[in-house]
Structures are given as C-alpha cells and as structure tokens.
C-alpha positions in Angstrom: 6.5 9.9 -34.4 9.6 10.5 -36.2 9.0 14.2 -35.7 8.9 13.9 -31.8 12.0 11.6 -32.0 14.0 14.2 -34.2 13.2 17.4 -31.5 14.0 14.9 -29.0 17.2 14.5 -30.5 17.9 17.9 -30.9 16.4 18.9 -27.0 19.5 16.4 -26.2 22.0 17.1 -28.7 24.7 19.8 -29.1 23.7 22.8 -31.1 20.2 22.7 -30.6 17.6 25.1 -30.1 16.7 26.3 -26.8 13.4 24.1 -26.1 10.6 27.0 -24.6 9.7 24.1 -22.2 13.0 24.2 -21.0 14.2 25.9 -17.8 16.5 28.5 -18.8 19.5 27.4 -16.3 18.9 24.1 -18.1 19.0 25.9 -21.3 23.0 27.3 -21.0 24.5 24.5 -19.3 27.1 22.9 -21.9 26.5 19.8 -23.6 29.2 17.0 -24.1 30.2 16.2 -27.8 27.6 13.4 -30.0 31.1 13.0 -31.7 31.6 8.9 -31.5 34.3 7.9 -29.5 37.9 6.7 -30.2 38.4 5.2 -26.8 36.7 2.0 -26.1 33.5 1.4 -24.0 32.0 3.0 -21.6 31.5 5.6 -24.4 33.4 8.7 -22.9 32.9 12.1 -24.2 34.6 15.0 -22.8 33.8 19.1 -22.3 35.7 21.7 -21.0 38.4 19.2 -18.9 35.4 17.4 -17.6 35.4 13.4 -18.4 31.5 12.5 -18.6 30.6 8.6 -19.5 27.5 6.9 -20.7 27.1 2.7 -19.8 27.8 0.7 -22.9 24.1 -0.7 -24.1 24.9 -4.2 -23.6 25.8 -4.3 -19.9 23.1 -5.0 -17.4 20.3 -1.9 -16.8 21.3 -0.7 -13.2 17.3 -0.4 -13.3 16.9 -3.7 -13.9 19.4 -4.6 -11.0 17.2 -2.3 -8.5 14.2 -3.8 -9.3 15.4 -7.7 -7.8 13.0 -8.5 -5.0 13.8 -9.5 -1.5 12.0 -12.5 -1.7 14.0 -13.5 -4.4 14.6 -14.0 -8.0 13.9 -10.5 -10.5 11.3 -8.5 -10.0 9.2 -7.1 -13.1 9.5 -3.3 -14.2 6.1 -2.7 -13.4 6.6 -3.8 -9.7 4.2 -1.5 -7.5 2.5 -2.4 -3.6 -0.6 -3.8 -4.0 -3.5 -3.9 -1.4 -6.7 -6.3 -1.0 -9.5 -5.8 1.6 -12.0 -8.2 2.9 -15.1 -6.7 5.4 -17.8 -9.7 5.9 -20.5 -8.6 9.5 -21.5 -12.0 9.4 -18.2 -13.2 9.4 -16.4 -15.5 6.7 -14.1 -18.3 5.8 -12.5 -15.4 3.7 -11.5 -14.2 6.7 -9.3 -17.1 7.6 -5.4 -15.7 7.4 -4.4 -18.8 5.1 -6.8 -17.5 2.4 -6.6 -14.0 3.0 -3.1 -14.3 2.0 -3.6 -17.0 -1.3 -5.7 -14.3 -2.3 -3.6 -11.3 -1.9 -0.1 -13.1 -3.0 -2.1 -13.4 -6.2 -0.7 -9.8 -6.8 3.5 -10.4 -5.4 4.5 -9.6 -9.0 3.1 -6.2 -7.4 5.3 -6.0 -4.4 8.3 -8.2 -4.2 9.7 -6.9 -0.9 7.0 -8.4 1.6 3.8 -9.7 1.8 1.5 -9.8 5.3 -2.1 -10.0 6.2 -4.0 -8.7 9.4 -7.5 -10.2 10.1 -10.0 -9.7 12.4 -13.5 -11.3 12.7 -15.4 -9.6 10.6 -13.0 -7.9 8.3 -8.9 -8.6 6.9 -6.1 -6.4 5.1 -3.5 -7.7 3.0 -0.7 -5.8 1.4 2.5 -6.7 -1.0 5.2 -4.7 -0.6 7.7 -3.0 -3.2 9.4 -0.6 -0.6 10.3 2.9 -1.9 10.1 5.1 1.8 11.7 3.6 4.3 12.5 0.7 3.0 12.8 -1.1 6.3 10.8 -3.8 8.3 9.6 -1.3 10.0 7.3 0.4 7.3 5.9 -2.6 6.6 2.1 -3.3 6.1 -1.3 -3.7 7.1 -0.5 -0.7 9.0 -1.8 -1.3 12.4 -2.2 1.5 14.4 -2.0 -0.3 18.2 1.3 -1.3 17.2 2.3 2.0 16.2 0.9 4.3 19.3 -1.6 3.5 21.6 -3.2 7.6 20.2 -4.1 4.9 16.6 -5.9 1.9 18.7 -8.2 0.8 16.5 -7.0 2.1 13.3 -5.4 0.0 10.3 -5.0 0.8 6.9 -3.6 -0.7 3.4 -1.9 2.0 0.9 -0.3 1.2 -2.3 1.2 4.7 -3.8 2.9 7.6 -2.6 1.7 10.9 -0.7 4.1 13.3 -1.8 2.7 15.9 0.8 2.8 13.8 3.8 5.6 16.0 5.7 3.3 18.8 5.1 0.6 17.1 6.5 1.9 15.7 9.8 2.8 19.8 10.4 -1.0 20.2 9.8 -2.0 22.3 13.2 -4.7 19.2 13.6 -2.3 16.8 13.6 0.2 18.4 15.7 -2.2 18.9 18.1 -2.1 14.9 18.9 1.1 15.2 19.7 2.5 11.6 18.3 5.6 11.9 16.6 5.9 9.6 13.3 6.7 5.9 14.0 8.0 5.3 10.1 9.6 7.1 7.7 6.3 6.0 5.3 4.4 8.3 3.8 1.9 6.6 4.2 1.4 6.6 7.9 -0.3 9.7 7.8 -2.9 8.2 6.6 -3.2 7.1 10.3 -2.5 10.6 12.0 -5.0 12.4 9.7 -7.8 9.7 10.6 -7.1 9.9 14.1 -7.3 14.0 14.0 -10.0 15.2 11.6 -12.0 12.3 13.1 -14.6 9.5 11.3 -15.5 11.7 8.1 -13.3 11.1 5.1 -14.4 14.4 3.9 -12.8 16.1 6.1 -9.4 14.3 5.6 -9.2 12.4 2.2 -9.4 15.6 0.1 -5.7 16.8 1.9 -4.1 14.0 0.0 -1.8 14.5 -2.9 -0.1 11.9 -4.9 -0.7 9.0 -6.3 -2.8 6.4 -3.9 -5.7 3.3 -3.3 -6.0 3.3 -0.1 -8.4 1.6 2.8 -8.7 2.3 6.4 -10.4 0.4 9.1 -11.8 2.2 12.8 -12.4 -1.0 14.6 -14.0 1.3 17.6 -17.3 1.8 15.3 -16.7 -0.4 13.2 -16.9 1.6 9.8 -14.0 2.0 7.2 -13.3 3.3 4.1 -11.6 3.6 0.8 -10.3 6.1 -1.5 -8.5 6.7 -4.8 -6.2 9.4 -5.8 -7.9 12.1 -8.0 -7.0 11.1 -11.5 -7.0 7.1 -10.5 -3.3 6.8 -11.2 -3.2 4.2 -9.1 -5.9 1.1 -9.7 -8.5 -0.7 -7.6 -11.4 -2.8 -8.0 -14.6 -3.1 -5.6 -16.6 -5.7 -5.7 -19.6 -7.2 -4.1 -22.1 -10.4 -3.3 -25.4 -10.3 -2.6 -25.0 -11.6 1.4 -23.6 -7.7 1.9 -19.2 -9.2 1.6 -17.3 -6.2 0.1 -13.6 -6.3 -1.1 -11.5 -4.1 -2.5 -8.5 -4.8 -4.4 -5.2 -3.4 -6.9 -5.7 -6.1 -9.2 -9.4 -7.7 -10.7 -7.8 -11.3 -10.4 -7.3 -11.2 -6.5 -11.2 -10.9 -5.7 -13.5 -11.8 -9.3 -13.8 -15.2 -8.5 -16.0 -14.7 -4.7 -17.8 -11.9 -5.9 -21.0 -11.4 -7.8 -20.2 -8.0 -8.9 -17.1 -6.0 -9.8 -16.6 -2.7 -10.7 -13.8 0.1 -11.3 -13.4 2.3 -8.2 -13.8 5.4 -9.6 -11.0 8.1 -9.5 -11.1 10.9 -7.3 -13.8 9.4 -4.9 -13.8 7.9 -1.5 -16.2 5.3 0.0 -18.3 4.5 2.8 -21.1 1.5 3.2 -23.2 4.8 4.7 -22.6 7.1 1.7 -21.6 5.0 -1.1 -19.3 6.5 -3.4 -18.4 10.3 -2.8 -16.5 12.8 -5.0 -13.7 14.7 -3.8 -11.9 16.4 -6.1 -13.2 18.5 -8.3 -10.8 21.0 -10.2 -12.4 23.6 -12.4 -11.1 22.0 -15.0 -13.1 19.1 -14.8 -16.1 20.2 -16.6 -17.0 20.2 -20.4 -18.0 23.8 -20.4 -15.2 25.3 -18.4 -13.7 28.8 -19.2 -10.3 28.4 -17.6 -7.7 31.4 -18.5 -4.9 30.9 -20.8 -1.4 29.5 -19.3 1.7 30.7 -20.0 4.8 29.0 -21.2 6.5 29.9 -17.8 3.3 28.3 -16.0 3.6 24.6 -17.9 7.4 24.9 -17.2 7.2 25.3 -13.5 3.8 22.9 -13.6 6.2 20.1 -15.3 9.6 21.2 -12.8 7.3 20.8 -9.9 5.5 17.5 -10.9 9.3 16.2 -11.4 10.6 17.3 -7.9 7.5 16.0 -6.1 8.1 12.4 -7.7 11.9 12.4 -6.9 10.2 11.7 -3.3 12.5 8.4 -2.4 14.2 6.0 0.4 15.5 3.7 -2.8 18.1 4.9 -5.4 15.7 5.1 -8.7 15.5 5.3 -12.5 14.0 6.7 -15.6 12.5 4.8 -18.8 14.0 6.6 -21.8 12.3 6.0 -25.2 13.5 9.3 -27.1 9.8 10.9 -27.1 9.7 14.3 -25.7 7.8 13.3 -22.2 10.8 10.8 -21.3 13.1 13.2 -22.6 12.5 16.5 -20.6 11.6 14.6 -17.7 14.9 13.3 -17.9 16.4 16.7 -18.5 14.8 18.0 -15.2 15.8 15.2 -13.4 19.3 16.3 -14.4 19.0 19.1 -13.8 15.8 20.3 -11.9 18.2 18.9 -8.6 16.5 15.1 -8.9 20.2 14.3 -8.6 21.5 13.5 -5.4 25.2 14.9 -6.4 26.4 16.8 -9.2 28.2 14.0 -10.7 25.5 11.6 -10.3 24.2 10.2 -13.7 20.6 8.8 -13.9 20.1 4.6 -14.6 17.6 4.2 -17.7 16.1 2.0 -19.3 15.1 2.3 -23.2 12.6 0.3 -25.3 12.5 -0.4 -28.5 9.5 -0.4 -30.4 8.6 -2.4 -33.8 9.4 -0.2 -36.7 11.1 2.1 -34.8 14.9 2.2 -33.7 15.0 3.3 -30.4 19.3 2.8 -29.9 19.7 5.5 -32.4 17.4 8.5 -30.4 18.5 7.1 -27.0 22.2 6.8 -27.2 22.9 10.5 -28.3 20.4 11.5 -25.6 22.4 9.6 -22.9 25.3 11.3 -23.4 23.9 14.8 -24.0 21.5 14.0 -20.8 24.4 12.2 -18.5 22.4 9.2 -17.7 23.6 5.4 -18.0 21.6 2.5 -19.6 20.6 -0.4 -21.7 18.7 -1.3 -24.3 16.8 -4.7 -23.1 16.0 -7.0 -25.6 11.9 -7.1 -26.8 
C-alpha cells in the first residue's frame, strides 16, 4: 500500500520519473511546484507565468454539490438509475401502478432525478432516474416506444447504465434503414431502434452493445421480452421467480425478495428469454482457463486504458473523479487531464478523496491535486 501511494506521488509530483503507462504528450507537459504556498487558500502554485489553483480541502466537494437530487435533499455518491420488471400472464395485483411503484421507489437512493412506472395487464416497468444523457424530461423512463414514433409501437424498455457506442449504432446500415431519427439524446434509446431493426432475436442485437448496462425490453405485439446484462456485469440485477410462472427482474435484491420464491444473480454477459432461458453472449478469447492469448505491449495497455478513459467521459452532466492516491485513481485522473476528458484547457477536474483507517489519504492527495490540476475535498469518514 504505501508503495503504490509513494509511485502515486511521484506519477504526480515534480521530478518524477516518466511512468511507462503514461502517454508520452502527458509525459513532457510541465508540472506546477509541490512547494507550499505563501499566499493564503485556495493553494496557488505557479509555472511558467501561468497561475494554477487547487480548492482548499475544507470547502464543499463540487462532487458532492453535483450529486443533489431533483427531488430533493443530497443524493448519495453511489447514486446510479435503477430498473425493476414485473411480467405475470395471469395477471397480478403486482401489477397495480400503486405497488409497482412502492416497490421500485425502494431503490430512489439509486436515481434521485425521477421515478415513473408503465403497467400493462400482464406485465409493468419501473425505473429511477439519476440523469447523466440528456438530462431532460424528455429522456425520461420506462421508455415507451408509441410515445416516441409510431416505427416503436409496441416496444418499451427499462435501462440503467450507459452505451457508450450508441451514436455508432443508430449509423448501423439496419437502423438507418428505418429511417426514424432519435427522439432523445439517451443512449439508451437505441435500445429501441436496434429491437425494432434486427427484429425479435436478442442475438442478433444484444451482442452490439458496449458499455456498462441491465437492461429489459418488452414487444407487446407477441408478447415476449427480454433482459440482458453487460458482459462483465458492471452493472447489477437480480431475477427472481414463484412457482405460479411471475418473473421480475430488478437492480437491487430488496425491490423484489419479498414476492418471490426464488432469487438469483443474473449472470454477466448473458441475455434472457422465457423460450431460451439464459444465453451467453460474449465470449472473448480470454475468457477461458486454458487460453493462449499473445503477449501485449506497453503501448497496447496504454491506449487500452486512454480509450477506456475517453469512452467513459460520455456525458450531458458536468462530472468528477474519486481520488484516493492509488495508481488506478491517479492515472485515470492524469488522462482525464490530459487524454482531452477536459471540456477546456483551463478546466480543472472536481474530486473527491477518502481516507482510509491507518492510512493518510490528505497527504498523497493534496500534492497530486496540484500536480494533476483538479479541485477537491477531503469528506469526513
């Protein structure tokens, strides 16, 4: 521990080696002075004519300010959409909206932007928001596809993540061919368009998907739906069953456990029908315990991290970083910085740092956000 928190003080600090994982235009850019300041907070430290200044660690975390719900009061850290789905043939009083929606607000601390239901008969979506694309009413779930374009009658879907390739996606030739024009800025109506195009088999759509998702989508025409979960199950959900045929799905176990008789993890990188039960999707090479894989190069983790960086910089909503003075926080940070997460050149990056028992996190994070040009607190544990 103290080993990672020393070469995370000198990937930071001024004088320090040239990190390997670093990109070398990060590598040569000059680093403001971990000299202590005469002039009185915020800290200001300066380099060649340029004034650069890091948050004082007792004022408020801007992260902390962003994550205030708009149904009021603060919203935790861990703040995320969630999604619950009811599907009862024989019909249930599940099904009523009133109880539909006790059970999903059982998640808000999830999503503190909105919270709605849509129930039909025989099946109901809920969803709580925390908005990140397209942060307006607009965007806002069950996604129901009449009320989108008459081209999605039928279709409605619950997502809670992010699909970082969903502009690729809706240039797919497939989906292009429909001709329907986005009605959201979500990333998650595509979810919508690539239903409507590759048609009823998940197989032929769900795989396209990258990001981070739990997801379930309804085709009221035939009656079938079905769920899915991103490939390395970043994202949770729960599936659980009673024996008179009711299945639910759900982010969170508390939201469905007590009316069901069984309840298991939905496993990562599958997708699920009531025809074929749970299918795998993805299926890297990787993935197996007697794999031969070829050896990577420095150059190929550096532009694996860069790229994994850029992709999650996808955002409506300004956004921040938790800084702990590890290495992981630390070079994410850095290519944040500098791997153009940053909206503008002057723009600094709200953290927030954690201390941990035994451990004195003020002392790696403050030198790290000057050298890094990010602005913070340190909130107390």
């Amino acid at each position: 521990m103290r080993a990672a928190a020393a070469a995370a003080a000198r990937l930071g600090g001024a004088g320090r080696p040239a990190s390997r994982w670093l990109a070398p235009g990060l590598q040569d850019q000059p680093e403001p002075s971990a000299e202590p300041s005469a002039e009185p907070s915020p800290h200001r430290t300066r380099q060649g004519g340029v004034s650069r200044s890091c948050l004082p660690l007792t004022r408020p975390a801007p992260l902390l300010q962003l994550c205030r719900g708009r149904r009021g009061g603060p919203a935790p850290l861990a703040a995320m959409c969630g999604i619950i789905a009811i599907f009862d043939r024989e019909g249930s009083p599940l099904l009523v909206e009133s109880t539909v929606k006790a059970l999903s607000q059982r998640m808000t601390t999830r999503g503190p932007d909105h919270s709605a239901v849509y129930c039909q008969p025989t099946y109901a979506l809920g969803h709580e928001r925390l908005s990140i694309m397209d942060p307006t009413p607009t965007a806002n779930q069950p996604l129901v596809g009449s009320a989108l374009h008459t081209t999605f009658g039928g279709l409605s879907a619950v997502v809670n993540g992010e699909i970082y390739n969903f502009k690729e996606l809706l240039g797919d030739p497939k989906v292009a061919a429909l001709g329907v024009p986005p009605s959201t800025g979500s990333d998650s109506e595509v979810v919508l368009h690539l239903a409507r195009a590759y048609g009823p088999d998940p197989a032929a759509w769900v795989p396209l998907l990258h990001g981070m998702f739990a997801l379930v989508l309804v085709d009221e025409a035939t009656g079938e739906y079905v769920a899915a979960r991103d490939s390395v199950g970043i994202k949770p959900l729960y599936f659980g069953t009673t024996k008179s045929g009711r299945q639910m799905f759900a982010s969170e176990l508390k939201a469905i456990h007590d009316h069901c008789d069984s309840v298991q993890l939905f496993p990562p990188g599958h997708y699920y029908t009531k025809a074929t039960g749970f299918v795998k999707f993805y299926s890297p090479p990787w993935d197996a315990d007697d794999a031969d894989l070829p050896p990577v190069t420095d150059d190929e983790v550096r532009g694996g991290l860069i790229e994994a960086v850029r992709l999650r910089m996808m955002s409506d909503v300004p956004y921040g970083a938790l800084l702990s003075g590890g290495l992981d926080s630390c070079i994410t940070c850095r290519y944040v910085r500098g791997g153009g997460g940053c909206r503008r050149a002057d723009e600094r990056v709200p953290w927030v740092g954690a201390a941990l028992e035994g451990r004195d996190a003020v002392s790696m994070t403050t030198p790290l956000c000057r050298s890094l040009w990010v602005c913070g607190t340190m909130p107390p544990c």
